[in-house]
N, C-alpha and C positions, 0 to 999 in steps of 0.2 A: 645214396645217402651221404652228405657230409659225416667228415671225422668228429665236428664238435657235435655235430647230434647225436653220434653214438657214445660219445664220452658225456653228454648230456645225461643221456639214459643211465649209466651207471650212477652217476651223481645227484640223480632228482629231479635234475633242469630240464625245461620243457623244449621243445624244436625250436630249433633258432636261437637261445640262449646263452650256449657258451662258442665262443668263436676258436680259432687257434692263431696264434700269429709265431713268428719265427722267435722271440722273444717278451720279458715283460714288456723293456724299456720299448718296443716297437710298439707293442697295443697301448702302452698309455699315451704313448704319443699319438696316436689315431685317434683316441681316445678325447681327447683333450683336445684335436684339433675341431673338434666341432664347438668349441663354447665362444662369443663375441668376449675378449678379456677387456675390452673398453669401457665397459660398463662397470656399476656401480657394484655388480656381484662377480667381482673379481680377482678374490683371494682363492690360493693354493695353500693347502695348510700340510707338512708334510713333517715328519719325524726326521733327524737331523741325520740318523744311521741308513736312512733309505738308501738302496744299494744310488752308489755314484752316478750311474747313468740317468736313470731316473730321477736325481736333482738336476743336473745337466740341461733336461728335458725342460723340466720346472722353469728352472735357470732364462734357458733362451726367452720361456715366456713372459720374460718379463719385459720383452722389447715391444710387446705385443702390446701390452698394460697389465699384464698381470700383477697382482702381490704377491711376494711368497712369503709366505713366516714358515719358518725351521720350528719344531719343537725340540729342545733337548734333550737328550738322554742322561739321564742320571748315572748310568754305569758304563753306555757303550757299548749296552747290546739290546734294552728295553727302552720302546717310548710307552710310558705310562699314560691309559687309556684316557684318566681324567688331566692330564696335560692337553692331549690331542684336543678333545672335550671342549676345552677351555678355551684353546687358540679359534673357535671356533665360533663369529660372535652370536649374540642372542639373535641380531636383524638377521645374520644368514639364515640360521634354522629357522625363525619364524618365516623367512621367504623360501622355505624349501629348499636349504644348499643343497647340490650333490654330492654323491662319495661315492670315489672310486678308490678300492680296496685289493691292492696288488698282495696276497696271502700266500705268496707262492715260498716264500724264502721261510714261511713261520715253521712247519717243519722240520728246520736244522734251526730254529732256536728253543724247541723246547728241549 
């Protein structure tokens, strides 16, 4: 049995769900490396406190065609949900954007 399906089991998620990689910054890059960024649905919308690597990541794709919009933090340690929200346009959600939700660091911010 894989390690993420028994960490799956504790957490809810079914087989095959949660994966494990050596880091965030390495799974979102994997993560990420499957979307065409040449197209028309090609923003990255990301919080501007995201740990450094992770814009890094962001960062390179935009050689690729990516968009990135930064949200701002108001204080420096929260990006407020309806900011996120916002950066968000109406055409992406009505074509189904995707989210990938890096939750690991939230944790050590409440």
């Amino acid at each position: 049995m894989k390690i993420g399906d028994l960490i799956g089991g504790i957490i809810g998620a079914g087989p095959g769900e949660v994966v494990m990689q050596p880091n965030v910054s390495v799974c979102q890059s994997i993560v990420l490396s499957c979307f065409d960024w040449t197209g028309k649905r090609n923003k990255i919308v990301s919080e501007d406190v995201n740990f450094p690597s992770n814009l890094y990541i962001y960062k390179v794709l935009e050689r690729a065609g990516a968009r990135l919009a930064t949200v701002p933090s108001p204080d420096g340690i929260t990006a407020p949900i309806e900011r996120m929200l916002a950066a968000i346009t109406r055409r992406a959600h009505q074509m189904g954007a995707k989210i990938v939700a890096d939750i690991t660091q939230l944790g050590r911010r409440l």
